[in-house]
C-alpha positions as CSV (number, residue, x, y, z in Angstrom):
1,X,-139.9,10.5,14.1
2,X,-140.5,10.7,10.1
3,X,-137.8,10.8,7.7
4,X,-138.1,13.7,6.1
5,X,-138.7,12.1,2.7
6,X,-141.9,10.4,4.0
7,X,-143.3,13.2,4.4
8,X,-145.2,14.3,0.7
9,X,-145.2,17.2,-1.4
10,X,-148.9,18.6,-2.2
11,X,-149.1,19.9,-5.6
12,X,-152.1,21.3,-7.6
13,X,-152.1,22.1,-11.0
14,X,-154.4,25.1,-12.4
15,X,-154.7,24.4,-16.2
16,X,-153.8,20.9,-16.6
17,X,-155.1,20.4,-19.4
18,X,-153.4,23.0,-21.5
19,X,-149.5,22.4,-22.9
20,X,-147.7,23.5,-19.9
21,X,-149.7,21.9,-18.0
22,X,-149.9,18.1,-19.4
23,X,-146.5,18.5,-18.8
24,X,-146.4,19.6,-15.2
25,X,-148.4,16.2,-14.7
26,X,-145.8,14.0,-16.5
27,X,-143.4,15.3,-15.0
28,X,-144.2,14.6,-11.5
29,X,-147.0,11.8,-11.7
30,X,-143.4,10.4,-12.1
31,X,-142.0,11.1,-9.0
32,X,-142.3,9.2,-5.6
33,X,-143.4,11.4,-2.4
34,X,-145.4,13.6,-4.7
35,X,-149.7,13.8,-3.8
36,X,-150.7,15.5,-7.2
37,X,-154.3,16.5,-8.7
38,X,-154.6,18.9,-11.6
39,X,-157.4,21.1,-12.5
40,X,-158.8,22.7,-15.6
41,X,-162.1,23.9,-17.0
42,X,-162.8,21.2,-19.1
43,X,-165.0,18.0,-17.1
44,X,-162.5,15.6,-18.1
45,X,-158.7,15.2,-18.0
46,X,-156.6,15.0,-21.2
47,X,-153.6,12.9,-19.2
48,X,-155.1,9.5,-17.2
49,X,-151.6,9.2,-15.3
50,X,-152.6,11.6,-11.9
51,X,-156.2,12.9,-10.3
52,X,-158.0,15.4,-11.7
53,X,-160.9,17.9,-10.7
54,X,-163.2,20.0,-12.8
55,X,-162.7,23.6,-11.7
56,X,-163.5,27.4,-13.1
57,X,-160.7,29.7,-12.2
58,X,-162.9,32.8,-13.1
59,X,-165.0,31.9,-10.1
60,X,-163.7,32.4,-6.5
61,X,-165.4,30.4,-4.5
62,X,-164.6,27.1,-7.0
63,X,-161.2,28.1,-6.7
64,X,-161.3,28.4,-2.9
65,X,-163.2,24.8,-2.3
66,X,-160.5,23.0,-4.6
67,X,-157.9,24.3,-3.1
68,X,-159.1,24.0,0.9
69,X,-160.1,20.7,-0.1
70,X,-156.7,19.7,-1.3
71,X,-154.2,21.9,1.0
72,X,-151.8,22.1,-1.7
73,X,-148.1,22.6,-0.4
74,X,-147.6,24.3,-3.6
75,X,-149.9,25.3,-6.4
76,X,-148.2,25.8,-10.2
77,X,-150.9,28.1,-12.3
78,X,-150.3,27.2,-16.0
79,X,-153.7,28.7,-16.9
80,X,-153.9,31.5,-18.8
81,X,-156.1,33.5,-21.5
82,X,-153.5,33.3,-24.0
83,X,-155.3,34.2,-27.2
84,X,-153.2,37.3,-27.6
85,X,-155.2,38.7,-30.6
86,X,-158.6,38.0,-29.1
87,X,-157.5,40.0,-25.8
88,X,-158.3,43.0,-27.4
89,X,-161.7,42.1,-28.4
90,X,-162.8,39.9,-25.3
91,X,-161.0,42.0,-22.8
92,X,-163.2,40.7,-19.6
93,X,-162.7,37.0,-20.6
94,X,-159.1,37.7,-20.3
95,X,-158.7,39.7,-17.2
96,X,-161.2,37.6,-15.3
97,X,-158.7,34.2,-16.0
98,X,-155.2,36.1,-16.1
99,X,-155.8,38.8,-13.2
100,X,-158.8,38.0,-11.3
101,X,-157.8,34.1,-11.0
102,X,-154.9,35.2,-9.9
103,X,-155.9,36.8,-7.6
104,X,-157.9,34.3,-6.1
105,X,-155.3,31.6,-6.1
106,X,-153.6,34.2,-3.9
107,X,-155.7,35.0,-1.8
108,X,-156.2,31.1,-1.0
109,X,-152.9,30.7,-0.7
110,X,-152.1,33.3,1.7
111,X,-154.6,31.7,4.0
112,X,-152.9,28.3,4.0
113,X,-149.7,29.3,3.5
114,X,-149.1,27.2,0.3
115,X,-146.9,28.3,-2.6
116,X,-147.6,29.7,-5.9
117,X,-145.8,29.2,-8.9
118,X,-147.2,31.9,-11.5
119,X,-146.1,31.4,-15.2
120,X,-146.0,35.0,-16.5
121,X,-144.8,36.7,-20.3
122,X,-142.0,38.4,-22.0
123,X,-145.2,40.0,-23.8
124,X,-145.5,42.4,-20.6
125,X,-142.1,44.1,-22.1
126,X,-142.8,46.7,-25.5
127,X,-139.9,44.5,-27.6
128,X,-137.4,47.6,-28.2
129,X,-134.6,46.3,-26.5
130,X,-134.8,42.9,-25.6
131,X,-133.4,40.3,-24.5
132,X,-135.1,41.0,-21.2
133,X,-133.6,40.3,-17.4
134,X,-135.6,39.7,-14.4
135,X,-135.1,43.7,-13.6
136,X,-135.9,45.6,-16.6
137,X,-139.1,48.0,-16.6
138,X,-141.9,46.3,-18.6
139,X,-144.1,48.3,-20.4
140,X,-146.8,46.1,-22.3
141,X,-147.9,46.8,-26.2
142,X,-151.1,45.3,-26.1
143,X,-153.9,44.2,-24.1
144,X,-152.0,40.4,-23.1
145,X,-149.3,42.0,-21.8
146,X,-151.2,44.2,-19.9
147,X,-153.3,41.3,-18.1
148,X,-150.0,39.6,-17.3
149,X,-148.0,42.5,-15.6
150,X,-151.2,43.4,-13.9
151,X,-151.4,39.6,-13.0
152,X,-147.4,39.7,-11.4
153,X,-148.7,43.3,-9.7
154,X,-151.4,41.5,-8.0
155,X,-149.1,38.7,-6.5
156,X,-146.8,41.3,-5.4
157,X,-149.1,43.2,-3.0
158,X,-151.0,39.7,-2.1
159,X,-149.0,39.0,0.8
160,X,-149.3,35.6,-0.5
161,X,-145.6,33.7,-1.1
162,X,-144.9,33.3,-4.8
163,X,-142.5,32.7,-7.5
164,X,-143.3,34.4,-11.2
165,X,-141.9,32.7,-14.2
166,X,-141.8,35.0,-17.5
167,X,-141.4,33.0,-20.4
168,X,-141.9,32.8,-24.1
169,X,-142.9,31.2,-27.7
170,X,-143.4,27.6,-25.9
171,X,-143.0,24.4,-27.6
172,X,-142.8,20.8,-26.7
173,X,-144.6,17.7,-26.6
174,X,-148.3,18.0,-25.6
175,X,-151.1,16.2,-26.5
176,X,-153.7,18.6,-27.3
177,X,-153.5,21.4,-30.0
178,X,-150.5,21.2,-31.2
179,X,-148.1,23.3,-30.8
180,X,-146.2,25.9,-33.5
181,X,-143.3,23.2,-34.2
182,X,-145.8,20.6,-34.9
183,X,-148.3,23.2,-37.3
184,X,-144.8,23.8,-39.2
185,X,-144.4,19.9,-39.5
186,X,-148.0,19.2,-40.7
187,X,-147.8,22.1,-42.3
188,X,-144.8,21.5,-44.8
189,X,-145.9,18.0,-45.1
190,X,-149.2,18.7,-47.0
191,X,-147.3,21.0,-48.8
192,X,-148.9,23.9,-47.7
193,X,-147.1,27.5,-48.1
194,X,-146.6,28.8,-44.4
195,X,-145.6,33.0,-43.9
196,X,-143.2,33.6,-41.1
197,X,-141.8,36.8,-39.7
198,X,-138.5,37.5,-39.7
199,X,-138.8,40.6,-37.2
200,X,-139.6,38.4,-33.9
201,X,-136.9,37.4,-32.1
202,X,-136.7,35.0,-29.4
203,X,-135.6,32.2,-27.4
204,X,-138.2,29.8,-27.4
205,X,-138.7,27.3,-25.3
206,X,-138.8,23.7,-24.4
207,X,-141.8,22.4,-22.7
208,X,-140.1,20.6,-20.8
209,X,-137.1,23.1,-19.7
210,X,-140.0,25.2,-18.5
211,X,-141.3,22.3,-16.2
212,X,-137.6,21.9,-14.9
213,X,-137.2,25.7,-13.9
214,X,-140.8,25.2,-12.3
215,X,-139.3,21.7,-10.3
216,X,-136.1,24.0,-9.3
217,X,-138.3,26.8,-7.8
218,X,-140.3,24.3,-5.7
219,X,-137.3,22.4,-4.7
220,X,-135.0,25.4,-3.9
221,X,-138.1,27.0,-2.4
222,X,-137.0,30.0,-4.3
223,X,-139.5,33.2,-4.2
224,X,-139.4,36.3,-7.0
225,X,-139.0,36.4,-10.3
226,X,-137.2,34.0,-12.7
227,X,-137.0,33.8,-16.6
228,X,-136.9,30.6,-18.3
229,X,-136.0,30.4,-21.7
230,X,-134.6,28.5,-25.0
231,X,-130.4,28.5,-25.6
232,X,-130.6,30.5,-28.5
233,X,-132.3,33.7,-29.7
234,X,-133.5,33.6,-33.3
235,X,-136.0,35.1,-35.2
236,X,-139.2,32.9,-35.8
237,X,-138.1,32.6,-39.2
238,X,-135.0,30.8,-38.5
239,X,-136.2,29.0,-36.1
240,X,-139.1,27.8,-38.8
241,X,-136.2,26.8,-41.3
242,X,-134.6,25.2,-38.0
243,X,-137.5,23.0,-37.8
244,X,-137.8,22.0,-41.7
245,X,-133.8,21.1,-42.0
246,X,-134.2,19.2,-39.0
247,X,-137.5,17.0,-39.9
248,X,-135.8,17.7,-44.0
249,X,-138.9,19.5,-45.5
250,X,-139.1,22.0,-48.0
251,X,-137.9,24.9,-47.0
252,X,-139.0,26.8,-50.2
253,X,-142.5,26.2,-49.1
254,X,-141.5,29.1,-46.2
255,X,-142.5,32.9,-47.1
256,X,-140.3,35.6,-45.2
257,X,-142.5,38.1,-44.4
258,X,-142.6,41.5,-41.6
259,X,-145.0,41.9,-38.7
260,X,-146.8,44.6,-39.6
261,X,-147.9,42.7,-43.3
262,X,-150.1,40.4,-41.3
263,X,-152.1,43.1,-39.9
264,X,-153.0,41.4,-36.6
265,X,-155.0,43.1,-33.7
266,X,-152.6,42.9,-31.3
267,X,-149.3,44.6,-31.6
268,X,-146.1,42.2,-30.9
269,X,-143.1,42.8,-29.1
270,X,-140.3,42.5,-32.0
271,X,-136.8,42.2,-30.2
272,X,-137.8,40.5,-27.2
273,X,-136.4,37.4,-25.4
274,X,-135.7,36.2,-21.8
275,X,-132.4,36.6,-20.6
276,X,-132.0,33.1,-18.3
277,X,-128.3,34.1,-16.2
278,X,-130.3,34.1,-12.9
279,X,-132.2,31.2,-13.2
280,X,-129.2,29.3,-14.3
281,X,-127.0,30.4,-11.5
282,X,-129.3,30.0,-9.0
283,X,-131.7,27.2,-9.8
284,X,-129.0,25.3,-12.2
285,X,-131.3,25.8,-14.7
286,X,-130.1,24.2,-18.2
287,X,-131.7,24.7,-21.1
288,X,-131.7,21.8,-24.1
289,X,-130.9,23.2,-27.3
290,X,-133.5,23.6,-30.3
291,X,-131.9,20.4,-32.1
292,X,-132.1,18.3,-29.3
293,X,-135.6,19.4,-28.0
294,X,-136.8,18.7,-31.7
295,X,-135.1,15.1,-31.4
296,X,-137.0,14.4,-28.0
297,X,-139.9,15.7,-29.2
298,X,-139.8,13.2,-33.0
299,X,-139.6,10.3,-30.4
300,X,-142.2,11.3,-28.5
301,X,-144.6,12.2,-30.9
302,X,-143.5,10.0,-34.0
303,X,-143.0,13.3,-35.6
């Protein structure tokens, strides 16, 4: 007979290479009983610390040989068109990766029975009266939002198993581009005047709470839809002054200013947010706070 703890999870991670995705890999390249490979566009992996294969989730039958090839027990999709602004120019380039990708990692996974984890928006929601549960009735402002609740819709009549995680403004400790607490660092440090709404509010969140709400939902085996989110809700503005009293920059160098004065392609959901009670209660999700997030995240990156 084998213990049961022989026997090892199969993970595969779509979109390695991006933020949440570097992250995924950390995280359980760490762990014992865990067979992991990640997967992204790019030929070569950003992380060195798990395997790796080259793989175009636009095309459906690169999808289906990486994934028959590995028999994932569970497959995490962290890739995403997430230009938001660009979506509603390059409209195809964005459905292809957020709906028809999907759709193939569904339809794969319906066949061998593994289990996606789908990392979905709070931009599918118009912003009116957020914070947003799990049950409220989205209704997308812009193209995005659009791709992602058609994304969700697609899962839902798949008749593949799956478990959707909406989320929003992420930030944390990847390696690539960096991410909007690092442009505020660099930023303030060159001395450079930076504009920042003060009509978005949010919780935003920690990388790495996202990649624990993602670890809950495979280990709970937990199906439907969870939000994952920061501790607090703040506009971006505060959380920008957040960011330069923490690292002790000049705070002066930080320009109030409205949505609608930066004139962006895209509209943006204004009071929107994630409401986390259910993912808390039932995956014992716990969120870090914005202070201690930022401390983890000056350690890790020499910030």
């Amino acid at each position: 007979m084998f213990s049961h703890d022989i026997i090892k999870k199969r993970i595969l991670v779509f979109g390695a290479n991006g933020m949440l995705g570097q992250r995924a890999i950390k995280f359980y390249s760490g762990k014992d009983n865990i067979e992991l490979l990640g997967c992204s566009v790019e030929e070569k992996p950003v992380y060195d610390n798990a395997d790796y294969t080259c793989c175009d989730l636009t095309k459906r039958e690169h999808v289906k040989k990486v994934i028959f090839d590995f028999y994932p027990d569970y497959i995490i999709n962290a890739a995403a068109y997430t230009n938001v602004d660009k979506s509603e120019s390059e409209r195809e380039a964005a459905w292809k990766l957020n709906v028809k990708g999907v759709e193939y990692l569904a339809e794969a996974c319906r066949v061998l029975d593994s289990r996606l984890v789908h990392i979905s928006s709070d931009y599918i929601f118009d912003g009116r009266r957020g914070p947003y549960s799990e049950t409220d009735t989205p209704n997308p402002l812009g193209y995005y939002g659009r791709t992602k609740l058609a994304s969700e819709n697609a899962l839902k009549i798949s008749g593949a198993m799956y478990s959707i995680i909406r989320t929003n403004v992420l930030y944390g400790a990847a390696q690539s581009r960096p991410d909007f607490v690092r442009w505020v660092v660099n930023s303030l440090r060159a001395g450079n005047v930076i504009r920042i709404v003060t009509d978005q509010i949010n919780n935003p969140t920690f990388l790495d709470d996202l990649v624990q709400g993602i670890s809950k939902i495979i280990e709970f085996n937990k199906h439907g839809i969870f939000n994952i989110g920061g501790r607090e809700f703040l506009s971006r503005y505060d959380f920008t002054l957040l960011i330069a009293g923490y690292f002790k920059l000049n705070k002066n160098l930080i320009q109030p200013i409205i949505t609608s004065e930066l004139n962006q392609p895209a509209p943006r959901p204004l009071k929107s947010g994630l409401l986390t009670l259910k993912a808390e209660t039932e995956l014992d999700y716990k969120p870090t706070s914005i202070v201690e997030s930022l401390s983890i995240m000056r350690k890790e990156l020499s910030l």
